[in-house]
C-alpha positions as CSV (number, residue, x, y, z in Angstrom):
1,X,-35.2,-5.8,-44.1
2,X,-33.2,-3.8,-41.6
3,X,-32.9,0.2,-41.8
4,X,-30.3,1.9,-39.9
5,X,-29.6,5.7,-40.3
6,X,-25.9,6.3,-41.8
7,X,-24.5,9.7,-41.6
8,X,-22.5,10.9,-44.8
9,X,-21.2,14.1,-43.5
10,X,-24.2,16.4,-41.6
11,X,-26.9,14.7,-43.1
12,X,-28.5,11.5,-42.5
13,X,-29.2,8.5,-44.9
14,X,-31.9,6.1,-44.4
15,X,-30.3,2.7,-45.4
16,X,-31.6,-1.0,-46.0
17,X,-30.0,-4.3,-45.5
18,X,-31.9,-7.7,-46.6
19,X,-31.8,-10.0,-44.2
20,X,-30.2,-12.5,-46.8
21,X,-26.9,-10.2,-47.2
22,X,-26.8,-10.2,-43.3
23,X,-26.9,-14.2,-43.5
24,X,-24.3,-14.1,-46.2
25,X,-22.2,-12.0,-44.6
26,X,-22.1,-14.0,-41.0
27,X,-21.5,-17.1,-43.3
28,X,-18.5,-15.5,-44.9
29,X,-17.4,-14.4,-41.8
30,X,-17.5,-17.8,-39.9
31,X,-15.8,-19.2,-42.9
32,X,-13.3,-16.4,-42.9
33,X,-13.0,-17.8,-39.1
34,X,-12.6,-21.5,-40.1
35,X,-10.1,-21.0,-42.4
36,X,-7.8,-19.1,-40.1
37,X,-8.4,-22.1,-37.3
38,X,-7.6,-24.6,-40.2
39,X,-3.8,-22.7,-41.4
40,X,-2.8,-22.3,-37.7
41,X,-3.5,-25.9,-37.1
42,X,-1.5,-27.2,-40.3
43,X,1.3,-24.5,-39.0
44,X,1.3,-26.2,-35.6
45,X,0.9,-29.7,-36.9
46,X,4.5,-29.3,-39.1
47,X,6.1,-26.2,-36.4
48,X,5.8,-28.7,-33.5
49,X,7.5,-31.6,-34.3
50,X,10.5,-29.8,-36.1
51,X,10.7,-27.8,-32.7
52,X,10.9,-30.5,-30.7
53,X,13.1,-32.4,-32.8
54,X,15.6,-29.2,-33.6
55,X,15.0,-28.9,-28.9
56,X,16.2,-32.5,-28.4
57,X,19.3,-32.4,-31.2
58,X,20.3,-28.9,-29.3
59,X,19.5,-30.7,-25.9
60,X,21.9,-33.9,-27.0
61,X,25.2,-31.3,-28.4
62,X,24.9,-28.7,-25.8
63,X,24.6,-31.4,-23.2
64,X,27.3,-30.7,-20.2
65,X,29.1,-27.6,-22.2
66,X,27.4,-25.1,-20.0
67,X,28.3,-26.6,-16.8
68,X,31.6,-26.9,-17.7
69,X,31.7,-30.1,-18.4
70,X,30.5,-31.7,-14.9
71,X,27.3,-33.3,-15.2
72,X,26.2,-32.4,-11.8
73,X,24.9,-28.5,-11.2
74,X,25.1,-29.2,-7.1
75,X,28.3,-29.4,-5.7
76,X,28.3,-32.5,-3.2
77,X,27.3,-32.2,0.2
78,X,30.4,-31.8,2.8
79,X,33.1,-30.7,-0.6
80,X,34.6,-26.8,-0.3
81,X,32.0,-25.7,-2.7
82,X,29.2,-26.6,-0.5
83,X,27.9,-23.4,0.2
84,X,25.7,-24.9,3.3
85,X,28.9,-26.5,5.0
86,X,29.6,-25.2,8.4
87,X,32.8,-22.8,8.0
88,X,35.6,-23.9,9.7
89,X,37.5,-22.0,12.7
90,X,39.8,-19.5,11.4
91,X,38.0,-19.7,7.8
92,X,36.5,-16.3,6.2
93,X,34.6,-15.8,2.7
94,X,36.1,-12.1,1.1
95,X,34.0,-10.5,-1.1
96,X,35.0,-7.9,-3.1
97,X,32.8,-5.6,-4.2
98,X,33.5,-2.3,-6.7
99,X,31.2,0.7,-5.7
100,X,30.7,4.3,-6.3
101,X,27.8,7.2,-4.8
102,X,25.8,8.3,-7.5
103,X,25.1,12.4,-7.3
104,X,21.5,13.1,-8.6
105,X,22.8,16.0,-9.9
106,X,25.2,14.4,-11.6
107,X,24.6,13.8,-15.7
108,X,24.4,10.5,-17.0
């Protein structure tokens, strides 16, 4: 048997545990432990599939729609939306940018 001292308040309790109910209660637990391992597996076993399945079917109808319909996402080497291109003479990029100075004692 196994005594440990439990407090109930301010004074102590001398308490007993057989070892069987210690044996008993590590079996329960790695059964416990088991059966979580076993319901996350069947989860996975059906989630997976369906996911992959629902992935590819959204892959197949969304397929070009957020490029605009072009197939390619690079733009071909040498075309006007190359953005490595050499510029030519006389050519200039504007960018327009909207700004304003933020006070810090200014409220939000």
């Amino acid at each position: 048997m196994i005594r440990f001292i439990k407090y109930d308040g301010r004074q102590p309790r001398l308490v007993t545990v057989p070892r069987w109910a210690i044996g008993l209660g590590l079996v329960a637990a790695f059964l416990v432990g088991l059966l979580v391992l076993t319901l996350a597996f069947g989860i996975a076993l059906v989630a997976v599939p369906v996911l992959l399945v629902a992935g590819g079917i959204a892959a197949w109808i969304g397929r070009g729609k957020a490029l605009g319909g072009r197939g390619n996402v690079a733009p071909r080497p040498g075309t006007a939306q190359d953005p490595f291109r050499p510029r030519r003479p006389g050519e200039r990029e504007i960018i327009d940018v909207e700004y304003r100075v933020v006070d810090r004692d200014e409220p939000r």
